[in-house]
C-alpha positions in Angstrom: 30.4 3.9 -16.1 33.0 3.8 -13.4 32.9 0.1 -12.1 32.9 1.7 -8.7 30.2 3.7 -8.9 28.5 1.5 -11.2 28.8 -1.5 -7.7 27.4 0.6 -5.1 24.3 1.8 -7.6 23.5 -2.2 -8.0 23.9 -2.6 -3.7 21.7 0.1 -3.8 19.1 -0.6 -6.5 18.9 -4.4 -5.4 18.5 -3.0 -1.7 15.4 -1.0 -2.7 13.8 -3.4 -4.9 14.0 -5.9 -2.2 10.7 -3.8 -1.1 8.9 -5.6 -3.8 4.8 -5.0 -3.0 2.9 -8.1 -2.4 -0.5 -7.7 -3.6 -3.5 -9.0 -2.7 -7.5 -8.8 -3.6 -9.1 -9.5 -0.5 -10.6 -6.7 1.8 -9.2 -6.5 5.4 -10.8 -7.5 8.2 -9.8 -6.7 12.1 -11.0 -7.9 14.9 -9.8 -6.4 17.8 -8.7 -2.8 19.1 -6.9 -2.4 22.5 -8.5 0.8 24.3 -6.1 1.0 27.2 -3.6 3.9 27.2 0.1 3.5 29.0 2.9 5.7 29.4 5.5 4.5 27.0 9.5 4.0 27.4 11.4 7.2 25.8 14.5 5.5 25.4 16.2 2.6 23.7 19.6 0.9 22.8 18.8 0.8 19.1 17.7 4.2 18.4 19.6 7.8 18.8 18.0 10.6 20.1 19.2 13.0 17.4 17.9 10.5 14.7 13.9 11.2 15.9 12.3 13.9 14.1 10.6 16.4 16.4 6.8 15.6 16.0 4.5 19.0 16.1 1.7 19.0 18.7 -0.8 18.8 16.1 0.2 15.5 15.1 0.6 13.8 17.9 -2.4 11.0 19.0 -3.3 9.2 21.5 -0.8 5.1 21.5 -2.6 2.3 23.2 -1.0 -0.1 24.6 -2.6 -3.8 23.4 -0.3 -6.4 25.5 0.8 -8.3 22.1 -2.9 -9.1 21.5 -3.5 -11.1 17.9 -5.0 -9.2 15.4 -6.4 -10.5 12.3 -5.3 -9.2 8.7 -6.5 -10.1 5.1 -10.3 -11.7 6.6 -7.9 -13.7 8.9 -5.4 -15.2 6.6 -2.9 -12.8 8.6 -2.4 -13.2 12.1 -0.6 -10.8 13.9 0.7 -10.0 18.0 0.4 -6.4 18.4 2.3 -4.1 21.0 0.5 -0.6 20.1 -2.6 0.7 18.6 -3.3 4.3 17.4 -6.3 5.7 15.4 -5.5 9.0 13.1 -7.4 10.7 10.5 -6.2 8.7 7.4 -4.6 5.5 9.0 -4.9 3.2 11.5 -1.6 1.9 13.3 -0.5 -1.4 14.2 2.8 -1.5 15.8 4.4 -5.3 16.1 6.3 -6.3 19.4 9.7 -4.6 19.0 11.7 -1.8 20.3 9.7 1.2 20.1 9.4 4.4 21.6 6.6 7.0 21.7 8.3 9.4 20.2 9.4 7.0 17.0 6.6 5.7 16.9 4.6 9.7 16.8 7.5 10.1 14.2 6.1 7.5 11.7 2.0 8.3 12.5 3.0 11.9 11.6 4.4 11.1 8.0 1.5 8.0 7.2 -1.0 10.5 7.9 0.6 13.2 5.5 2.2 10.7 3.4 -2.0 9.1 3.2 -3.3 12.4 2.3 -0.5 13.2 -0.1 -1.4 10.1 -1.9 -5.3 10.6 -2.1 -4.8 14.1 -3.2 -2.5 13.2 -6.2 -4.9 10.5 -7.1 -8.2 12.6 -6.7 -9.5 10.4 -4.2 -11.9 11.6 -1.9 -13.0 9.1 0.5 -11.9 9.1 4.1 -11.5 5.5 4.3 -8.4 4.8 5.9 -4.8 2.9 5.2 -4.3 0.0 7.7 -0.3 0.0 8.4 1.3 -2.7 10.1 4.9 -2.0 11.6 7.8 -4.0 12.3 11.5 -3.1 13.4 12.7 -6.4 14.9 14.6 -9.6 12.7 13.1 -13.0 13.6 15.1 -15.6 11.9 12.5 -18.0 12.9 9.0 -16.5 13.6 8.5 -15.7 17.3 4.9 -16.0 16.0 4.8 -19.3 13.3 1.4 -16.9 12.4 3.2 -14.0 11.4 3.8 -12.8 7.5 5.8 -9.1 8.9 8.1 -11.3 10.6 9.1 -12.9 7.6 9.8 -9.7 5.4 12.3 -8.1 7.0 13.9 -5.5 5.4 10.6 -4.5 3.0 7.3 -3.7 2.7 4.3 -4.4 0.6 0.4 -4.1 0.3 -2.2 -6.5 1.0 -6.0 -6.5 0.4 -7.2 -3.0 -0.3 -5.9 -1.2 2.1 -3.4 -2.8 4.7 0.2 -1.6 4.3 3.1 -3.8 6.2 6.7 -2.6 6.4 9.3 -4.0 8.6 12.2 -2.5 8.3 15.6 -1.6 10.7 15.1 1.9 12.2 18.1 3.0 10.4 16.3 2.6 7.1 13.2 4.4 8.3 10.9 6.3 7.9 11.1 4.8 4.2 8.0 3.5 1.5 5.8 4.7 3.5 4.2 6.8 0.8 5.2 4.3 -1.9 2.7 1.9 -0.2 0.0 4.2 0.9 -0.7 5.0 -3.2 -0.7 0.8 -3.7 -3.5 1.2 -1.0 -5.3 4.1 -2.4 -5.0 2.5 -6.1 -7.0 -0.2 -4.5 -9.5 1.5 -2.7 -10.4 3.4 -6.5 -10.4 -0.2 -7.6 -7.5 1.3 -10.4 -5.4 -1.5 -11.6 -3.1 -0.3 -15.0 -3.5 -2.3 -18.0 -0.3 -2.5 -18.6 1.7 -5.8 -19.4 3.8 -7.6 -17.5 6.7 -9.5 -17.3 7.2 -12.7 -19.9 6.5 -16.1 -18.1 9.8 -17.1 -18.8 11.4 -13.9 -16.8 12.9 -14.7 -13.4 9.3 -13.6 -12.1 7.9 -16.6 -12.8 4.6 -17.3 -14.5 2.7 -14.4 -11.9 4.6 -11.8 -14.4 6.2 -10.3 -11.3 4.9 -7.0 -10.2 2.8 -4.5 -12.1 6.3 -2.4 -12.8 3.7 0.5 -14.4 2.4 1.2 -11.1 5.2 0.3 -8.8 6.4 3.3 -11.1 3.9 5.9 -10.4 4.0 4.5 -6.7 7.8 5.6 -6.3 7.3 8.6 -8.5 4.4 9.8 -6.0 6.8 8.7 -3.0 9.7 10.9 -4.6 7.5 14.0 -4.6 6.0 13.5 -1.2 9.7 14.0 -0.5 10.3 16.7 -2.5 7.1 18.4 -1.0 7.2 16.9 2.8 8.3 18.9 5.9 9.1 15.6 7.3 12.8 14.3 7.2 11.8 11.5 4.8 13.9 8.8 3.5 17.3 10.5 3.4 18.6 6.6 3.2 17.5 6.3 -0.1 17.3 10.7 -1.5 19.8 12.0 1.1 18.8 15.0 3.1 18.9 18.0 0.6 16.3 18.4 -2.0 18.2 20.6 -4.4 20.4 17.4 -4.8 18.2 15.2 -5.4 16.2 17.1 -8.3 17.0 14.6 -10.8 16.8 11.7 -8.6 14.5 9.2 -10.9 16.0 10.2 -14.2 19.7 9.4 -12.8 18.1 6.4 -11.2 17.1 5.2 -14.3 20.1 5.3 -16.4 21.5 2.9 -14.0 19.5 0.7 -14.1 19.6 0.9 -18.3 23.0 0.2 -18.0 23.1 -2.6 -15.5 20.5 -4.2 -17.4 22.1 -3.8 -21.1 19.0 -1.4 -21.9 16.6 -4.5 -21.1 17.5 -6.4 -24.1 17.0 -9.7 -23.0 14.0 -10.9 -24.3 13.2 -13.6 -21.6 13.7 -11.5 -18.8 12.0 -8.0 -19.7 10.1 -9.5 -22.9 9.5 -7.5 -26.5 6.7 -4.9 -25.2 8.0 -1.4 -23.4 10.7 -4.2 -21.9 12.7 -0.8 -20.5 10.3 -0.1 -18.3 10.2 -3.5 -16.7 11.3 -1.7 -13.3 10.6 0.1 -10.3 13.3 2.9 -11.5 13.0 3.5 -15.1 9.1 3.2 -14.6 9.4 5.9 -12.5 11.2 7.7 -14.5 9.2 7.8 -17.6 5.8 8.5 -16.0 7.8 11.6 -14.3 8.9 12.8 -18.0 5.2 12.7 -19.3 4.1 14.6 -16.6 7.0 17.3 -17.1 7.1 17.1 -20.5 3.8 15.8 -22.2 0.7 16.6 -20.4 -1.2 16.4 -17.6 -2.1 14.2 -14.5 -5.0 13.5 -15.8 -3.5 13.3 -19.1 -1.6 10.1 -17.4 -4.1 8.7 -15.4 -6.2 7.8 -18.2 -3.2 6.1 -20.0 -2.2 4.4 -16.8 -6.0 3.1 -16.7 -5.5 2.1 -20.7 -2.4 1.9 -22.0 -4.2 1.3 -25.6 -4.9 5.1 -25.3 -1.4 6.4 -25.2 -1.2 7.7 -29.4 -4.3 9.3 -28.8 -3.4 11.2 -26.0 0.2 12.0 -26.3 -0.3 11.7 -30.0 2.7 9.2 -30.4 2.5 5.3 -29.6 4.1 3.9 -26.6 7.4 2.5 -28.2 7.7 5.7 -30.0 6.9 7.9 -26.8 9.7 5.2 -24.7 12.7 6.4 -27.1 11.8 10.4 -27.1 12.4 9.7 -23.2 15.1 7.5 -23.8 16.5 10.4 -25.0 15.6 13.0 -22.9 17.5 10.6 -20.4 21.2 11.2 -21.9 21.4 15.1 -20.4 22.1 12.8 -16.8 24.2 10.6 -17.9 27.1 10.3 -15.4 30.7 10.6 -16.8 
């Protein structure tokens, strides 16, 4: 690969995975809701007006202002300030102190709410509990609150508890992951955790095995066809802004990282079992080639609940069923 090319794909790459989910069991708790609505500044110094997405009427809801009022996250072992409050269909919306406008911040209820519903309808989930999601545009390089965890992940995103979503990201990176988290949520609402292994203890991970890579796969995978599907301008950071060009996204994706990675042959990074999937892109990839090429959704979802049940499914074993996609993947290979 060009060493050029093959440089900006690992900026890139390493820039996305720095979104790395954080996961946690406990269910959410809040405390309090501001009910006091306020006319909202349109403009500000960070954010163009050409770069906000129209919102349609039907999307847009009602933004209270809270006056920085601490809410608490995770049964209280998150304590947030919070600027604005809005209530939609499928989320609830916690914006942090930072440089918002009402139009942004319509902009980024509009896709949670589709990107929510997206996620529950791929995943056949039909409760109307919602997705909790905490935002953040502003860098503190020491907490303005010592309290705060979104202050502290700047530039990412992740999922705590069941159902509470936190991204803090600059504004010219958004509106980005937002689907990618909302399916971490939904996973945990259906109490669906893949049995899938994990990264060796003695991988860079650490001894927590790093995270579930099987369904950080299927959570970009589902976040790459919300864009393909979406009205919304959606992430053109990381997919650019035409569709047609981005067809073979993943599968590109994932050849890069193959190659940076030396096909995941060390051992005490990616271990001996399915190490080439022991990432967020060529995760992605492969779960997108069974659904193309091998079966079903549901075919998928009941290998993504038991891995054990692959052969009898797709009628070939895992490690067999890895090198047919292997490859599949050489028709992208970049010159």
């Amino acid at each position: 690969m060009n060493q050029k090319i093959k440089l900006l794909a690992i900026i890139c790459v390493i820039l996305f995975s720095l979104t790395a989910c954080i996961n946690g069991s406990s269910q959410s708790e809040i405390n309090e809701q501001g009910n006091a609505s306020i006319a909202i500044a349109e403009t500000t110094a960070d954010i163009e007006p050409e770069e906000i997405t129209p919102v349609e009427e039907e999307y847009i809801i009602d933004i209270q202002y809270v006056d920085n009022r601490r809410y608490e996250f995770l049964r209280g072992g998150i304590i947030e300030e919070v600027m604005y409050y809005a209530l939609g269909e499928h989320g609830e919306y916690f914006f942090t102190p930072g440089k918002w406008t009402n139009e942004y911040m319509q902009q980024l209820i509009a896709i949670s709410e589709d990107g929510v519903k997206f996620a529950k309808d791929w995943l056949g989930y039909e409760d109307d509990e919602r997705v909790a999601f905490i935002y953040g545009n502003v860098e503190h390089e020491s907490p303005v609150n010592p309290d705060s965890f979104i202050q502290k992940i700047w530039g990412g995103g992740g999922v705590m508890g069941n159902h509470e979503v936190f991204i803090n990201m600059p504004d010219e990176n958004m509106p980005s992951i937002i689907v990618h988290e909302a399916v971490h949520a939904v996973l945990r609402m259906q109490q669906r955790i893949s049995n899938f292994p994990r990264s060796p203890e003695t991988s860079s991970w650490g001894s927590d095995g790093g995270p579930m890579f099987f369904e950080e796969g299927l959570c970009n995978l589902i976040d790459y066809l919300f864009f393909l599907e979406t009205e919304h301008i959606y992430d053109p950071y990381r997919y650019g802004s035409y569709k047609e060009a981005a067809a073979n996204h993943l599968h590109e994706l994932a050849l890069i990282m193959l190659d940076i990675y030396d096909n995941f042959e060390d051992a005490e990074e990616f271990g001996l079992i399915y190490p080439q999937l022991m990432s967020y892109e060529t995760a992605a990839s492969f779960i997108y080639y069974l659904l193309e090429h091998k079966g079903t959704k549901e075919d998928f979802m009941r290998v993504f609940d038991d891995i054990n049940l692959t052969e009898k499914i797709y009628g070939v074993n895992m490690d067999e069923m890895i090198e047919e996609w292997l490859e599949f993947l050489q028709q992208y290979q970049l010159a």
